[in-house]
C-alpha positions as CSV (number, residue, x, y, z in Angstrom):
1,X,-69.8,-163.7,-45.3
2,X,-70.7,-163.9,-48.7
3,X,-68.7,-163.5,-52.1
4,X,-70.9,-160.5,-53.4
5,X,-70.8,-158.7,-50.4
6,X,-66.8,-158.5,-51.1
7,X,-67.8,-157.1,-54.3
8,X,-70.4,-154.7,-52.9
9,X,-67.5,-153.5,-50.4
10,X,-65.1,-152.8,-53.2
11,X,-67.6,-151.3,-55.3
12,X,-68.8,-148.7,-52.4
13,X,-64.7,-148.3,-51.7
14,X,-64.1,-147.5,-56.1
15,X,-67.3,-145.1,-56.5
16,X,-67.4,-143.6,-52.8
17,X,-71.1,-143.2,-53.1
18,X,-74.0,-145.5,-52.7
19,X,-76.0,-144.6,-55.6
20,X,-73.7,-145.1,-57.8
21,X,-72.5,-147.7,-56.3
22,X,-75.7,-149.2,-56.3
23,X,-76.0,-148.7,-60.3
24,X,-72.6,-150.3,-61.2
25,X,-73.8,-153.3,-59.1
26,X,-77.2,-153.5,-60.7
27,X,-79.4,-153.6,-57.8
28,X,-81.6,-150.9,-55.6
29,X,-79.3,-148.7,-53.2
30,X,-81.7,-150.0,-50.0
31,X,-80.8,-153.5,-50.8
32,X,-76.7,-152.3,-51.0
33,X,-76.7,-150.0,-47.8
34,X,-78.6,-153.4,-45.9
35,X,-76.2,-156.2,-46.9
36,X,-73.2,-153.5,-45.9
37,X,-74.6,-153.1,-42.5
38,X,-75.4,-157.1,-42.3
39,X,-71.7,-157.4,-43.5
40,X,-70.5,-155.3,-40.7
41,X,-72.5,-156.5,-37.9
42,X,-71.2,-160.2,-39.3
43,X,-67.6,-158.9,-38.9
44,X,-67.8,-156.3,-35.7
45,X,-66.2,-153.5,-37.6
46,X,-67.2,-150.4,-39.2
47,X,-65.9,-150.4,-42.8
48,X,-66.9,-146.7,-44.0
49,X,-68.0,-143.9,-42.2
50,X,-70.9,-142.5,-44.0
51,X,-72.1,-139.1,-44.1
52,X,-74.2,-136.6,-45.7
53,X,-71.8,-135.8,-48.3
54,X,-69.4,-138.6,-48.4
55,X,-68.4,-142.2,-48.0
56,X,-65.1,-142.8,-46.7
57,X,-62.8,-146.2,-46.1
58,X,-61.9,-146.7,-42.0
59,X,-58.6,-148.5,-41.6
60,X,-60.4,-151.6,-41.1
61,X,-62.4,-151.0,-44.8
62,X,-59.1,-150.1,-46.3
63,X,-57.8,-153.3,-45.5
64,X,-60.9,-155.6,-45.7
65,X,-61.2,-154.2,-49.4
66,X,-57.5,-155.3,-50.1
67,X,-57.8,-158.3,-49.0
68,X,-61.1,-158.7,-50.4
69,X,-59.4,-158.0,-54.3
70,X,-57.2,-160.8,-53.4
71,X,-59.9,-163.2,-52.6
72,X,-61.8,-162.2,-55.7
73,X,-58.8,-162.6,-58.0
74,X,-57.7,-166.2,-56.5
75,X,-61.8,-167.2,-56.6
76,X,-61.6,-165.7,-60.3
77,X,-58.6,-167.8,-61.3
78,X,-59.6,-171.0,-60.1
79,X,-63.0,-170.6,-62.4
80,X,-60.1,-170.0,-65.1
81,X,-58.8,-172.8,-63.9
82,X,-61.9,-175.0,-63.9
83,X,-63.1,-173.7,-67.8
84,X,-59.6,-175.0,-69.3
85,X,-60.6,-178.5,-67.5
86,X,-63.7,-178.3,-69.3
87,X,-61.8,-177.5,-72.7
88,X,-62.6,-174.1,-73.4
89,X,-66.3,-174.7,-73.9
90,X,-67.5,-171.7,-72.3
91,X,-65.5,-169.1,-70.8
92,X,-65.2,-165.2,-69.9
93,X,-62.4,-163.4,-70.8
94,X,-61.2,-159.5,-70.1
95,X,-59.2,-158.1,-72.5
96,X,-57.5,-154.2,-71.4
97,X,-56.8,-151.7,-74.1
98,X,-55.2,-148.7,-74.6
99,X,-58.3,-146.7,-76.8
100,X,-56.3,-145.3,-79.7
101,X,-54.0,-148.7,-80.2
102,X,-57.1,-150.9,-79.9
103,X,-59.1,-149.4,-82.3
104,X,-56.4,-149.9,-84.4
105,X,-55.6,-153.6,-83.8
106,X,-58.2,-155.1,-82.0
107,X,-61.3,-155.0,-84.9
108,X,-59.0,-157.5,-86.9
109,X,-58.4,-159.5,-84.0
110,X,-61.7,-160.3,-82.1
111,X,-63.8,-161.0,-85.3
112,X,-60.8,-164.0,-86.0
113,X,-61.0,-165.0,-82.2
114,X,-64.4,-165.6,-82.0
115,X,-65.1,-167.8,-85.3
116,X,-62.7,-170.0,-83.3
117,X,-63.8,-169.6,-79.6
118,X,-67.6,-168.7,-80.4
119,X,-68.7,-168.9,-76.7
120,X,-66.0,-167.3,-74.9
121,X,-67.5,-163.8,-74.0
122,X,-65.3,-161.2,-74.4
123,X,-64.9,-158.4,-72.1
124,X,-63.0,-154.9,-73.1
125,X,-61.6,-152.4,-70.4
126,X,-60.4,-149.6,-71.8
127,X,-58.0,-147.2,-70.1
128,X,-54.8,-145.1,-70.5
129,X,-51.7,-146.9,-70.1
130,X,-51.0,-145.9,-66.5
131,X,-54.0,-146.9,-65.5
132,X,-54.3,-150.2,-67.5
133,X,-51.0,-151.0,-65.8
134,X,-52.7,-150.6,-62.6
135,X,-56.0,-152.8,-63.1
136,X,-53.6,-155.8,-64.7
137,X,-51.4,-155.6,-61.6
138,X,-54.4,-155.6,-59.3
139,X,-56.6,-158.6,-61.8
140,X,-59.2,-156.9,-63.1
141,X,-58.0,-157.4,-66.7
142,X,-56.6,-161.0,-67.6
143,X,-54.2,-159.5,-70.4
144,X,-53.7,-156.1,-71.7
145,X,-52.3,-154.3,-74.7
146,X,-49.9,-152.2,-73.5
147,X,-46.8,-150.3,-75.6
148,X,-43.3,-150.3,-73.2
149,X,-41.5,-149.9,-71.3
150,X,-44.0,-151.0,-68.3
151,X,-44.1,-148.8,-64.8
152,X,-45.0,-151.8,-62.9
153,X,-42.6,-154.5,-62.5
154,X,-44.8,-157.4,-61.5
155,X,-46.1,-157.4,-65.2
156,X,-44.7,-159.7,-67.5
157,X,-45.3,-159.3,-71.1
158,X,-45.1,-161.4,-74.6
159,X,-44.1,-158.9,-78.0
160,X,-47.2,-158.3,-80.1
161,X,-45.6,-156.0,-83.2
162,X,-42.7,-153.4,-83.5
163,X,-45.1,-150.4,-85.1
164,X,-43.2,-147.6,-86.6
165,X,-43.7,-144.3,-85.4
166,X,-44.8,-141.1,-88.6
167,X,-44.7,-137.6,-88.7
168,X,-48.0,-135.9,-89.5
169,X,-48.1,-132.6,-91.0
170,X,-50.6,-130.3,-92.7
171,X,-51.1,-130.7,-96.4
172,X,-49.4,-126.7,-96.9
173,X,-46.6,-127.3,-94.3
174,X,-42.7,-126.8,-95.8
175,X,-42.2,-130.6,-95.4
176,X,-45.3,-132.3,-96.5
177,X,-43.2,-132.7,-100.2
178,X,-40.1,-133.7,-99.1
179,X,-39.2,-137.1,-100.2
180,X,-36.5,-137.4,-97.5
181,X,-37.2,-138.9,-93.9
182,X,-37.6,-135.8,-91.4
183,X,-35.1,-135.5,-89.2
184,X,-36.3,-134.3,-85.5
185,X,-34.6,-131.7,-85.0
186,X,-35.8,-130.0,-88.3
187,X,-39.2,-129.9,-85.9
188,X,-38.1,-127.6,-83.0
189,X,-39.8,-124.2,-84.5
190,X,-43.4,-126.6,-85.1
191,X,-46.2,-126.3,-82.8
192,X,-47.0,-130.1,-81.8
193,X,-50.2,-131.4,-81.1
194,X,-50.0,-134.4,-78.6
195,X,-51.7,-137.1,-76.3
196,X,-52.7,-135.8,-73.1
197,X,-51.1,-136.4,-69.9
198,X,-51.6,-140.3,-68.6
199,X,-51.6,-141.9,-72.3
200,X,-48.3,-143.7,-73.0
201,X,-48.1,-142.4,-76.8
202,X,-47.1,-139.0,-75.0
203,X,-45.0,-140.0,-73.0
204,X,-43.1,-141.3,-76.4
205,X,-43.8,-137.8,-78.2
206,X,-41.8,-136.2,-75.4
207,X,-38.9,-139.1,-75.2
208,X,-37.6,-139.0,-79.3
209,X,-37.9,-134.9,-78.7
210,X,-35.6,-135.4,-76.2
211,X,-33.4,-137.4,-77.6
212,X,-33.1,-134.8,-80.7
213,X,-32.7,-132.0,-78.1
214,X,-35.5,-130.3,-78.9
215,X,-38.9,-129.2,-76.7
216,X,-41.8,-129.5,-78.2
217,X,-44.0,-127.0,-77.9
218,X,-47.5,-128.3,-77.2
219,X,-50.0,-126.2,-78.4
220,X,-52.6,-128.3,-78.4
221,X,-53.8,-131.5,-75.9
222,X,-56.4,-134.3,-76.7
223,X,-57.4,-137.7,-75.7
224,X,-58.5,-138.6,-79.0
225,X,-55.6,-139.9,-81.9
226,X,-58.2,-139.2,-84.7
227,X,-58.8,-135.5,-82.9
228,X,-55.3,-135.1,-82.9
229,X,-54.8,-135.8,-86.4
230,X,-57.5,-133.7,-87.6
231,X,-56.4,-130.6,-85.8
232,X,-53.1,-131.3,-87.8
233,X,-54.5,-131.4,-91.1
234,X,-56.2,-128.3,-90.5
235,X,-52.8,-126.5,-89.9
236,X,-53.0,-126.3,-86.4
237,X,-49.8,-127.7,-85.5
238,X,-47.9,-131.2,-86.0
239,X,-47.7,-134.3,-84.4
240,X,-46.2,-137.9,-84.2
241,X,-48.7,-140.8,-85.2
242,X,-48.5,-144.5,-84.7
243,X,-48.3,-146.4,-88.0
244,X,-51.5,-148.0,-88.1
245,X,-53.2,-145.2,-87.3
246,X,-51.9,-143.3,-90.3
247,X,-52.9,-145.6,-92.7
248,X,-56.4,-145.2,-91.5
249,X,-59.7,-142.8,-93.4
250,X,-61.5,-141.2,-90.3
251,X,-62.4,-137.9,-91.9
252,X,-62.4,-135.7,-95.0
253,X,-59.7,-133.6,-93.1
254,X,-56.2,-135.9,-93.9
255,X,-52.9,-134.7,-93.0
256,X,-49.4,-136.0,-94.4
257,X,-47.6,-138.7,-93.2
258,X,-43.8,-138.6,-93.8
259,X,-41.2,-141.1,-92.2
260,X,-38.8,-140.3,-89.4
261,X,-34.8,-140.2,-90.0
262,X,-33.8,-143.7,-88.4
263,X,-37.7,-145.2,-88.6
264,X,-38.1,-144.9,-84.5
265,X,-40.9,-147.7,-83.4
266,X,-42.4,-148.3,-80.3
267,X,-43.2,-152.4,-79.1
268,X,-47.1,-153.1,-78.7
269,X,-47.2,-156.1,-75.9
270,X,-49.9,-158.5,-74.6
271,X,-49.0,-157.8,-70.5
272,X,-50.4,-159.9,-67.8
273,X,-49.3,-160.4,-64.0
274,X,-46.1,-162.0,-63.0
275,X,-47.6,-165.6,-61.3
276,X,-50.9,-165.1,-62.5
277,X,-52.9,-168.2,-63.9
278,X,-53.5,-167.3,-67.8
279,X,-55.9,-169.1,-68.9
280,X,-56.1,-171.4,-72.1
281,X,-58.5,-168.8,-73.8
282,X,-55.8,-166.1,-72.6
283,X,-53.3,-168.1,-74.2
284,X,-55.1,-168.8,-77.6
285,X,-56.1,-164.9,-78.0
286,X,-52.3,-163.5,-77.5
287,X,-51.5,-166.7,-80.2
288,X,-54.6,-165.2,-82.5
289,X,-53.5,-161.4,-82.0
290,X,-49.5,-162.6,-83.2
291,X,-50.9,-164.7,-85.9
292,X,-53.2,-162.1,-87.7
293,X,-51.1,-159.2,-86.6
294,X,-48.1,-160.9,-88.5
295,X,-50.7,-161.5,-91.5
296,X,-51.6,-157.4,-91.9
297,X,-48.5,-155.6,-91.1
């Protein structure tokens, strides 16, 4: 039994298709259905059943792909291992991001990172927070950027920044001159604009309307911060914005940003696995993302 053809099992298990499988493996789909049928004939079990249509785990592939995570991650870490013995000369790291908060953080980060650590390779997974949370917990990112509170409890975390959370409004909306904080509840008659389902900044949008006693009424969904912001500036509703985001040009189209009554935040985190190795590269990028994100807030 070989170490790709653990990878080639989970691969087959993630896409549920050879083909595609095939492509996110980089090699010819022949080559992957013949080392799968070599695999099983090694191990005397059938791990999918294949048909025209579909490509589905047995209970024996369910639980040779767990295991064979497991064995990945603990072959994974002990390279980690081995590249901090060789001080950090060379080195592969995987970075997870939420898209809207990297775009906002991460450009100022990897540029100061890599002057320091030219030849460790940098890899970027990006993801909405529930599913970030998932491929930490599992390995398959060495430290993410996540905002709390965390789902999964076998992540441990280290503070990044306390960002303050703004109001956007349209340039011609009753508030966009007021020169007094808005308080929440002044908001419950607004159409909002928000995050779609799955992205933690939502799930935030929905937690300080709650906590004013108001429901907001979501008129609009996206996946996209900069979309979301545009359809506000164009008068089609209102919306709460991180911070960082608000202070950023992305289009001729600019709503107003006005502070909240009692300036609510929300805590950006570098997250990791409980017990996991972290690596000395791991370790020096969370040190470079405090050091320049102390520098530009």
């Amino acid at each position: 039994m070989e170490l790709r053809q653990l990878q080639y099992a989970i691969q087959i298990a993630i896409e549920r298709n050879f083909s595609r499988a095939a492509e996110k493996l980089h090699i010819a789909q022949p080559s992957l259905s013949q080392q799968l049928s070599k695999l099983e004939k090694e191990i005397g079990v059938l791990l999918f059943q294949r048909s025209t249509n579909s490509v589905e785990l047995t209970h024996a592939g369910s639980l040779f792909v767990e295991k064979s995570q497991k064995i990945l991650d603990m072959v994974e870490q002990l390279k980690k291992e081995m590249e901090d013995i060789s001080q950090m000369k060379k080195g592969r790291l995987v970075v997870g991001s939420m898209p809207i908060t990297g775009s906002t953080i991460l450009p100022f980060v990897v540029p100061v990172f890599q002057a320091a650590y030219p030849d460790i390779e940098i890899s970027l997974v990006e993801e909405t927070s529930s599913n970030l949370e998932t491929l930490t917990m599992s390995g398959q990112t060495d430290i993410s950027l996540l905002s709390l509170p965390l789902r999964e409890d076998s992540l441990v975390y280290e503070t990044i920044l306390e960002e303050e959370i703004v109001l956007a409004v349209p340039p011609q909306h009753p508030l966009a001159t007021s020169k007094e904080p808005v308080r929440i509840e002044q908001l419950e008659r607004d159409s909002f604009i928000a995050l779609k389902k799955g992205q933690g900044f939502r799930k935030l949008t929905l937690e300080l309307c709650q906590k004013a006693g108001i429901i907001p009424n979501i008129v609009f969904e996206s996946s996209n911060m900069e979309t979301v912001q545009s359809l506000v500036a164009a008068g089609m509703g209102i919306a709460f914005v991180p911070y960082l985001i608000s202070k950023r040009s992305f289009s001729e189209l600019s709503p107003i940003h006005l502070p909240l009554e009692g300036r609510p935040t929300r805590t950006l985190v570098i997250a990791y696995r409980k017990g996991r190795y972290l690596s000395k590269a791991a370790e020096a990028f969370v040190a470079t993302m405090k050091e320049v994100m102390n520098s530009t807030v």
